[in-house]
C-alpha positions in Angstrom: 100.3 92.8 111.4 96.7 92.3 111.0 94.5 91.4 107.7 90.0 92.3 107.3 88.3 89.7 105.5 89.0 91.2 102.5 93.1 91.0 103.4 93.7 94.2 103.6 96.7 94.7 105.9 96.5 97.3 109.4 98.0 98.6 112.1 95.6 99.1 115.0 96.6 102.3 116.4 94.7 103.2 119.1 91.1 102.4 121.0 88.7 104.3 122.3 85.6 104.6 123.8 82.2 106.5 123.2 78.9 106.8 124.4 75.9 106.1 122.2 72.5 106.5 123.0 73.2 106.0 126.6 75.8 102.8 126.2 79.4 102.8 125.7 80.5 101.6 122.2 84.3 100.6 121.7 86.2 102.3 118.6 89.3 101.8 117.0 91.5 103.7 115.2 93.6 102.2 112.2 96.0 102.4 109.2 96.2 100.5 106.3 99.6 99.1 105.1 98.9 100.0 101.2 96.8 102.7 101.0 98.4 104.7 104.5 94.7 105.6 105.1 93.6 105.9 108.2 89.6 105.4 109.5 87.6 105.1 112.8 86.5 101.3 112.9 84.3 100.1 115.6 85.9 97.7 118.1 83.3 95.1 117.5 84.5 95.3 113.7 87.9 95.0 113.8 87.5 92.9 116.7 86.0 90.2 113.6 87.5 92.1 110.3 84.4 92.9 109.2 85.4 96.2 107.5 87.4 97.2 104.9 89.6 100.0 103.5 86.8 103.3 103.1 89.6 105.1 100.5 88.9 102.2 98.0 85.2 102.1 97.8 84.6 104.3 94.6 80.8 104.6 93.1 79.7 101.2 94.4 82.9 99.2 93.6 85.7 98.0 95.8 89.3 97.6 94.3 91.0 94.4 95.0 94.9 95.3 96.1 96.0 94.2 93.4 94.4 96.7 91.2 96.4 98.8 93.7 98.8 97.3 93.6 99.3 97.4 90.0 98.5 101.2 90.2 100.8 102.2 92.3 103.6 100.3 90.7 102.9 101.8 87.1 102.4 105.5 88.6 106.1 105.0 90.9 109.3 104.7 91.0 110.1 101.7 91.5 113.4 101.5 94.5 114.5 97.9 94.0 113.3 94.5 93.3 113.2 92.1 95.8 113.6 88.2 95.0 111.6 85.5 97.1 113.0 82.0 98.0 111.0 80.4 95.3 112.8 83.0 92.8 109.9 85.6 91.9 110.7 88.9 91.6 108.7 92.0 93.3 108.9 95.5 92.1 109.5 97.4 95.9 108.4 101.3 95.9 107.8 101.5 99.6 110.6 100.2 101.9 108.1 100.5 105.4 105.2 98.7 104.0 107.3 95.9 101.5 109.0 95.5 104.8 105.7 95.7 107.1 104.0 93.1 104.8 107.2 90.4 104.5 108.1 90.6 108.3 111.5 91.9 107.0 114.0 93.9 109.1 114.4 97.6 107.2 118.0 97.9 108.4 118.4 94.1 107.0 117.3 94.8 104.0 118.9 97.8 103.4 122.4 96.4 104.5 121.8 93.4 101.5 120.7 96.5 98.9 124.1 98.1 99.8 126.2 95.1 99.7 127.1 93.9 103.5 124.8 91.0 103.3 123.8 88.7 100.8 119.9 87.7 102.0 117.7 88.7 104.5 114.8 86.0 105.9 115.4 84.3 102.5 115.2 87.1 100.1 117.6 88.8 98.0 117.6 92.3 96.8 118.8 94.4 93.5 118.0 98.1 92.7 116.4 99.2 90.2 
């Protein structure tokens, strides 16, 4: 996984190439891990993470992830805590991106929440 400069994780999904004003200019395509969204970055850009997630920009201000973070938490279910090595607890609504973001094995993780293993990479798991 990647991270901008304003750590917001991606997924580069493709790149591509067009020609503007004559030259050829490198484009990217990519998703972001919280948001899902998906935007046409140029190469050059992601290339340095000098861009950032276009679905948060609202009237001039940028939300942090944590204010989404915190969002999306309040407004969902939440499908099981998760418990780090150093004993903090994390409130999990999305399987593929808690996953995506922890390097974590889905089919690990899913085998502790149902019993068959105790930890996975050093976490533990409970539902909710």
């Amino acid at each position: 996984m990647k991270y901008n400069k304003k750590n917001q994780g991606f997924t580069e999904l493709g790149r591509f190439h067009l020609y503007e004003n004559g030259e050829e200019v490198q484009y990217c395509r990519i998703k972001f891990l919280r948001t899902k969204h998906v935007q046409i970055v140029k190469g050059a850009l992601v290339d340095n993470g000098e861009f950032e997630d276009q679905s948060l920009i609202k009237e001039g201000h940028t939300k942090t992830q944590e204010d989404v973070k915190d969002k999306e938490i309040s407004e969902a279910s939440v499908l099981f805590t998760a418990i780090n090595q150093d004993g903090q607890e994390v409130a999990v609504e999305d399987l593929e991106d808690f996953c995506a973001l922890n390097d974590l094995d889905e089919e690990a993780v899913k085998a502790c929440l149902n019993g068959e293993q105790k930890t996975h990479k050093k976490w533990s798991f409970k539902t909710a």
